[in-house]
Structure formats: C-alpha cells, structure tokens
C-alpha positions in Angstrom: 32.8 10.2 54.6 29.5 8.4 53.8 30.3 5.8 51.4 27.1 5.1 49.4 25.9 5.4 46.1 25.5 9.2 45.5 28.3 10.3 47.5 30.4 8.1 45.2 28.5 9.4 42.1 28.4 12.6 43.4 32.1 13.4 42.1 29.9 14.1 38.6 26.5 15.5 39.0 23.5 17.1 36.7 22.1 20.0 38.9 18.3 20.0 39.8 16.9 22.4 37.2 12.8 23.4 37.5 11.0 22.8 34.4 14.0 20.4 32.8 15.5 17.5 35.1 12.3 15.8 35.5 11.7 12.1 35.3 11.9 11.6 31.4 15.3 13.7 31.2 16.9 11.8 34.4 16.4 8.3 32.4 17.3 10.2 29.4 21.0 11.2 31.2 20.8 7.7 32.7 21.1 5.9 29.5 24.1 8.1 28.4 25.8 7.8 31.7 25.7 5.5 34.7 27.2 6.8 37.1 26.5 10.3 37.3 24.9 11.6 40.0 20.8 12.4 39.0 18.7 15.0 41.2 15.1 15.8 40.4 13.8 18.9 40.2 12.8 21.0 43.5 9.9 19.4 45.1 8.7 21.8 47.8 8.3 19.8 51.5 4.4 21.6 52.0 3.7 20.4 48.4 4.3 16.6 49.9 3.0 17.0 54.0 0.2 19.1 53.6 -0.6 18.9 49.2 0.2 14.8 49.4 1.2 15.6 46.0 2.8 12.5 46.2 3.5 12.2 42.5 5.8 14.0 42.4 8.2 11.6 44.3 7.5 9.3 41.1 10.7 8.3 39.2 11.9 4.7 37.1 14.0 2.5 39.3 16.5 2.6 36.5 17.4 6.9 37.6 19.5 4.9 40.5 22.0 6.3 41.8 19.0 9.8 42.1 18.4 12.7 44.6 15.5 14.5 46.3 16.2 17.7 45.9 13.5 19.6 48.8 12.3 22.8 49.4 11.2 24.4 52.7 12.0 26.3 55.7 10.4 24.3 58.8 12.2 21.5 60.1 9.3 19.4 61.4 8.1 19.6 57.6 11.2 18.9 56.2 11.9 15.9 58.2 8.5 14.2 57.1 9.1 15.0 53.4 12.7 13.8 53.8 10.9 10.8 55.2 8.7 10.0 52.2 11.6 10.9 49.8 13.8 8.0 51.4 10.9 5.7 51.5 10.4 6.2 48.0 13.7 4.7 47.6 15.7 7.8 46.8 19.5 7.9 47.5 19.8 11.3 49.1 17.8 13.9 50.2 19.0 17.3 49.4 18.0 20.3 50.5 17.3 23.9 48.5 19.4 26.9 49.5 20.4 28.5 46.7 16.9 28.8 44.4 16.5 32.6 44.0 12.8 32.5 42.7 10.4 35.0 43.6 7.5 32.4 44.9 11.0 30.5 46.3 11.6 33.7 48.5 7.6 34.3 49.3 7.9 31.1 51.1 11.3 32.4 52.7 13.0 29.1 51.5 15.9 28.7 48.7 18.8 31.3 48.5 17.4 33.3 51.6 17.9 30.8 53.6 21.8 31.7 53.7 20.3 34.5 55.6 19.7 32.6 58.7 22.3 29.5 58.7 21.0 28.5 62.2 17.7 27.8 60.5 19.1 25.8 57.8 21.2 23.5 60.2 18.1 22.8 62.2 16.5 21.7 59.0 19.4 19.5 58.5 19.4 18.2 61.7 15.6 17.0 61.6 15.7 15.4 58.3 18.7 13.5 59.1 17.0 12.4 62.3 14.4 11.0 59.9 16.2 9.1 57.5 19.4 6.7 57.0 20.2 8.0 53.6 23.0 11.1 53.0 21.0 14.7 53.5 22.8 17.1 51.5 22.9 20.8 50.7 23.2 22.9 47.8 23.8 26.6 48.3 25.0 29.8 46.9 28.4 31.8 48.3 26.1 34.1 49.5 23.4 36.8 49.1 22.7 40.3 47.9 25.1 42.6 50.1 26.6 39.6 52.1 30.5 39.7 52.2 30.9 35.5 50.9 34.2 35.6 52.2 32.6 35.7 55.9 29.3 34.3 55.3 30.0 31.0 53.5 33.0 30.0 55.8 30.4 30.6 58.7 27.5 28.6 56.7 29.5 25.5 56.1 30.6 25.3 59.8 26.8 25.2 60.9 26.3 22.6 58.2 28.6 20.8 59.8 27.9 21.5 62.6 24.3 20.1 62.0 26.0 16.8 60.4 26.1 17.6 57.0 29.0 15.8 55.2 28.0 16.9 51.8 27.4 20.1 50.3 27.4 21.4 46.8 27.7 25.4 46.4 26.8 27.2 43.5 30.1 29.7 43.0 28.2 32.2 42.9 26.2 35.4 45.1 22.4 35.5 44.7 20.8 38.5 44.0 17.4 38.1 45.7 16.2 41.9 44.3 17.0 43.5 40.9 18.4 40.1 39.1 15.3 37.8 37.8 16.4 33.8 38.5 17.6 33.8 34.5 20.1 36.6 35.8 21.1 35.0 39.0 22.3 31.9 37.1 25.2 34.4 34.3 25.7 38.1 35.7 27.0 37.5 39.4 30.5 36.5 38.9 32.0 33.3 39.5 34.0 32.6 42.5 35.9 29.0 41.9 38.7 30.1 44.3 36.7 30.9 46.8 34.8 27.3 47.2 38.4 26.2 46.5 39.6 28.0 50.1 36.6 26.1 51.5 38.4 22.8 50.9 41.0 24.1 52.3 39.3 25.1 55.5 37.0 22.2 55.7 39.1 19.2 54.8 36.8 16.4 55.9 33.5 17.9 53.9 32.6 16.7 51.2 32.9 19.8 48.4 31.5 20.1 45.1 31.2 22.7 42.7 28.4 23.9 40.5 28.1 27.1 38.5 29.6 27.3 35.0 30.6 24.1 33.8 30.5 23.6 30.1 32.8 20.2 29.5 34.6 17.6 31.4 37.9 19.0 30.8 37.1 22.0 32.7 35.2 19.2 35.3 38.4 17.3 35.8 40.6 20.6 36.5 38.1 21.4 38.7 38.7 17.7 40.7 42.0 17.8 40.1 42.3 21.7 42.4 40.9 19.5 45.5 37.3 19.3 45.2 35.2 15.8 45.8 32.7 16.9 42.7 31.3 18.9 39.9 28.0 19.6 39.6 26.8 20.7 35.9 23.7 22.0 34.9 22.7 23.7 31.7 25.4 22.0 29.7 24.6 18.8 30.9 21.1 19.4 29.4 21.5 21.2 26.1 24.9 19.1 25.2 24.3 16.0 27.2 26.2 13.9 24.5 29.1 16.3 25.3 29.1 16.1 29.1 27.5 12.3 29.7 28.9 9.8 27.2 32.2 9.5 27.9 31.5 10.6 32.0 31.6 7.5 33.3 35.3 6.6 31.8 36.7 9.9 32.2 35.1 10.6 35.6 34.8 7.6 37.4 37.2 5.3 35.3 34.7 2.9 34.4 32.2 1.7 31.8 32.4 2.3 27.9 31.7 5.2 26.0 27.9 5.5 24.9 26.8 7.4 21.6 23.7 9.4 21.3 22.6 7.3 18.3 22.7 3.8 20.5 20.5 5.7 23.5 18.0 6.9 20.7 17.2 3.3 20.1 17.4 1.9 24.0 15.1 4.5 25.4 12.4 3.5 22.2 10.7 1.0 24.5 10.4 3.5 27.3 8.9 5.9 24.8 6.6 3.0 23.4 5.7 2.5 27.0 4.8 6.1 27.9 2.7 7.2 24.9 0.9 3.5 25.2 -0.1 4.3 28.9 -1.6 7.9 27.4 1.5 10.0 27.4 2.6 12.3 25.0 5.4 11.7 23.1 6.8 15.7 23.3 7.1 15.1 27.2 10.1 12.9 26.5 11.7 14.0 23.2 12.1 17.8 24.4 14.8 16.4 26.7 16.4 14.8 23.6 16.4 17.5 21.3 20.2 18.4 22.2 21.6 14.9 21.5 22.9 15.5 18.4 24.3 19.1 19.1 27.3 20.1 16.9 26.8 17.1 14.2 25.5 17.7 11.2 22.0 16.7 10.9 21.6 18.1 14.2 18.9 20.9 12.9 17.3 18.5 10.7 17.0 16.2 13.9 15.4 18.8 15.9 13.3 20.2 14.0 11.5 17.3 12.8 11.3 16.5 16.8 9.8 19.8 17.4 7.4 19.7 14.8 5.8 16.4 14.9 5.9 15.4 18.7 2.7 17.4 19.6 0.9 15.7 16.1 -1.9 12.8 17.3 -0.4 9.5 17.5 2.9 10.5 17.1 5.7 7.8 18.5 8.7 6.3 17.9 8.5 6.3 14.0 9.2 9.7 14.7 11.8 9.6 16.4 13.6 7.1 14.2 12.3 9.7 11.3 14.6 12.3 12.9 17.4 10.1 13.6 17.9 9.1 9.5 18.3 12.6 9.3 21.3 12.7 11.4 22.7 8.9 10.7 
C-alpha cells in the first residue's frame, strides 16, 4: 500500500464534480477540513497535449493534499497529461471511468470505458510509467446491460493487474442510453454490498466507496464494513459544514473542529486577492452559499450572496453583509 499524502487522505474524499469542485470550492473545503482528500474537476488529457490548455492544471498550493482527475482513452496521451499533472505538483493522478456524459462517450472515454478493461489497464500502465505519484481509478459497477457481479470483479483484476493500488467505484451501473448524467447519478440503484464483496476479493486494494453519501455517520459505517475510504460528492458540496468541519477529528482523529463562521473570515483575503487581480467575486461565493445550511439565517445568507455577487465592485463587505445575517 502506497503510503503518501492522498492515499492517507483518501479514507475521506470530495468527488470530482464538473462545473462545481473547481479551484475556488477545493480551497473553500480546504479551509473547513484538512485532511480530506480534494480532486479537481475532469480535465480531459487532449485538452492538455494537444489544446495546451494548461490552465486548467492551475490550483493554490494550500488544496494539498489534491488530485488530477483525467479524462481520455489513449495511453500515450494519458501518460503525457499524467506527466504535466505531477509536475504541476499534484498528489495523484486519477483517471475517469465512470463519467456518463454524452460528449464523455463521443470521445469513447468515462463510463464506457468499463467496456473494454484491457484498454483502461493499458492507460494505467503508461501513466504510471510516467510519473512517481499514486495513479488512481474511479469507476462505476458497471454499464447498461453488463451483469456488475462479473464485470467489476473482472475490471478490478486488470487494474491490478496494470498496478493500480487504488480505486474508488461509484456503487452504482451507468446507463450510457436513456438516463441523462443528472439520472445516472439517483435512479440506478445502489449496490454498497457489492463493492463490499470486492474487499473481500481483493484484500490488498485499496477500496473506497462513492455514491450516496450524505453524513459522516453513514461514512464511518461505511469504513467500519472494511473499506479503506468514502468518497462524497454532492453533500460535501451543498452541506460542506455538515460533512467537512468535524472530518478531520472524526475521520482521521486529528485536528479541531472548524465552524463555517471562522472560514467566512479566513478565506476574506483570498477573496480580496481574487477580485483585486480582476476576478469576480460570484466565482468564489457560489461555492459558499451552503455554509450555513440548516441554521437560521441561512436564507437570509444566501440570498444576499446571490443577489449582490454579480453587482460592480462587489467584495468582501458583502460577504461579511451576509454573514450578520446569520451571526
């Protein structure tokens, strides 16, 4: 078992989510908790080799312990984007099989990829040839008419196969036609016993879990059934107070309890820094409009966040305008 940051913060991770876990929510869930394992969103491997989009690689030194999550399907592509990734300083690269996205699937990467598990262990197998850091994979139990009681046990043995000592699986099948990727992620049902089995039959891989994960209690059963880690997603991101502040304590048995009202005023500078350098200040306080979910005030806080984030000039005064509402 690697022992190196992320797979020791990987026992509590927040998924990569498109649109949501970019660089302004990481530091965000880094002030509330940290420990917990960060991922960026999916950054596709032909958007870095051939776009040199290389931006998108561009995160705050603070996000440490963080993860590359890649897209792709061609191993000599993946292997120079896992490249750049780990010169960038990230602390894993991980790669994208369970995305069930329509331009995902044009570019016959993501969840079809657990189509053709030779493929994806000879994607594994170049990027770890070209870099020192843990490459990971995140997949699904299976796809559209696949039985995942054959297909995953035979998945994870080419992952390991390929070297892989980490992989996190979504719990449940995608469906690649007739469920959009809002669908995939609630109507195929959950299968926690089934990645539980996969414990069983893989002892020495490192297992975590992701797919339905709403609080830590349910996280800690989940650790506590055998698995090495939880992955959370949505939760994470629309209650992070709920999921992150006490995550280091409970999950790792270290560090103090934060409150959402003491990371309002530690990420003020990093807000002050953003909007001075010509950013806006909505692009950070969307992440932070579920800080106060479930306390009073919490309406009030995000409402006034809402409305006033897009107005010229608007900065921190704003932000401390919303949090009297909810002190």
């Amino acid at each position: 078992m690697p022992n190196n940051a992320a797979a020791l913060a990987s026992r509590l991770s927040v998924a990569p989510m498109m649109d949501w876990t970019d660089r302004h929510c990481r530091y965000l869930h880094r002030l509330l908790s940290t420990r917990t394992l960060l991922y960026t969103e999916m950054v596709t491997a032909p958007a870095l080799v051939r776009g040199g989009a290389l931006h998108l690689l561009d995160y705050n030194v603070q996000e440490h312990p963080v993860a590359l999550q890649l897209g792709g399907a061609d191993p000599v592509e993946l292997a120079e984007a896992a490249r750049m990734g780990a010169e960038a300083g990230y602390d894993e690269i991980n790669l994208n099989v369970g995305c069930p996205s329509d331009r995902v699937q044009s570019g016959t990467f993501g969840a079809v990829l657990m189509k053709n598990p030779a493929l994806v262990a000879q994607c594994v197998r170049a990027m770890r040839h070209a870099v020192d850091v843990d490459v990971t994979v995140k997949c699904r139990i299976g796809v559209d008419d696949q039985d995942p009681d054959v297909v995953l046990p035979e998945f994870l043995s080419q992952m390991v196969g390929a070297g892989c000592t980490r992989v996190i699986v979504h719990a449940r099948k995608a469906w690649l036609q007739g469920l959009s990727p809002k669908e995939n992620r609630d109507i195929p049902p959950l299968d926690y016993a089934l990645v539980q089995r996969m414990k069983e039959i893989f002892p020495n891989l490192h297992l975590s879990i992701n797919g339905g994960v709403t609080s830590l209690d349910q996280a800690e059963a989940l650790l506590d059934s055998g698995l090495d880690g939880v992955m959370i997603g949505r939760s994470a991101y629309h209650q992070p107070t709920d999921i992150l502040c006490a995550a280091d304590r409970r999950m790792f048995g270290a560090g103090h309890d934060t409150t959402a009202e003491e990371v309002v005023h530690a990420i003020l500078p990093y807000i002050e820094a953003h909007v001075a350098s010509g950013g806006k200040l909505g692009q950070i306080t969307r992440h932070m409009l579920g800080l106060f979910a479930g306390q009073p005030g919490a309406r009030l806080w995000r409402r006034t966040l809402s409305e006033g984030a897009h107005r010229p000039g608007a900065g921190t005064s704003l932000v401390l305008e919303a949090l009297d509402a909810v002190a």
